[in-house]
N, C-alpha and C positions, 0 to 999 in steps of 0.2 A: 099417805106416807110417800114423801118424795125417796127417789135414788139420785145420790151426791156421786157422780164420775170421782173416782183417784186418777191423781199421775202416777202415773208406774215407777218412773224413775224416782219421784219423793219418797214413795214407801221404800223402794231397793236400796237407796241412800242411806238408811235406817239400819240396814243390816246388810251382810256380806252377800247377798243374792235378795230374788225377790220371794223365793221359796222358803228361806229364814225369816225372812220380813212375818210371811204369812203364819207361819209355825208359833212364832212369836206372839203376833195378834193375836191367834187361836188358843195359846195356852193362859194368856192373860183372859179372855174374853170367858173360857170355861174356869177359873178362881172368881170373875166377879160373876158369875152365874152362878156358881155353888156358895157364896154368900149371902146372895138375893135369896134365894133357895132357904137358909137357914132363916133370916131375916122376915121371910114370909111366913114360915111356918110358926118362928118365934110368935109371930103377931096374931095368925090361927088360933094358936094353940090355947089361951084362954077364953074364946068364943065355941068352940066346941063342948058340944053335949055327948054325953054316952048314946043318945039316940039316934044322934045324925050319920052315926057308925052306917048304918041298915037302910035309912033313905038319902039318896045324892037328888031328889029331886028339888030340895027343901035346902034353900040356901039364905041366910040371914042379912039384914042391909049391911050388916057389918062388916063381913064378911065381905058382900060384892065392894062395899066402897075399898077396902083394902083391895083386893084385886082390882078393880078399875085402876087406884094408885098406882099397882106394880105394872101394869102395863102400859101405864101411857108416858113412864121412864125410857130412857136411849134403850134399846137392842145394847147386849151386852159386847156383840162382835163388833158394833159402831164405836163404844167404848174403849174396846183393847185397842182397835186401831185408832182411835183419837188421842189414846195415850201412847202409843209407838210414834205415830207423827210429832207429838210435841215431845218427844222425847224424855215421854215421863217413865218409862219404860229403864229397870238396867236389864242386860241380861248376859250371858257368856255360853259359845257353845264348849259343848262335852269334850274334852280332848279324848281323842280315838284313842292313840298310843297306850293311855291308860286303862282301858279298855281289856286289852291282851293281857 
């Protein structure tokens, strides 16, 4: 697995600082991780036995080939930020004022 250098100023472009930029990445990047999440277990969930409850040593090919699948998909935080860079991203911060 290679690491792709950012420009700092590309990401910062994207949002009013480069600390929003990343907030932004990071809240996108944990929704498509808690869908993969559901998406995995969806696909579990009819390969499990009542027995495999009790042994985790005992893992089915179906099983691994689905996991193999989900792992050799992008990083989910490579993701948020490929969708902040091309600006598939909306987002708006919080007004403070309203707030109080």
């Amino acid at each position: 697995m290679s690491i792709t250098p950012l420009e700092i100023e590309e990401v910062e472009s994207k949002a009013g600082n480069i600390y929003e930029a990343v907030v932004v990445a990071a809240k996108r990047a944990r929704q498509l991780n808690d869908e993969q999440k559901l998406e995995y277990n969806q696909r579990i969930e009819p390969l499990m036995l009542p027995e495999d409850d009790n042994d985790d040593s005992v893992v089915s090919k179906d099983k691994m080939n689905i996991s193999v699948e989900f792992e050799k998909r992008a990083k989910t935080t490579e993701r948020g930020l490929d969708e902040l860079l091309a600006d598939g991203l909306e987002f708006r911060a919080r007004d403070v004022d309203s707030l109080d």
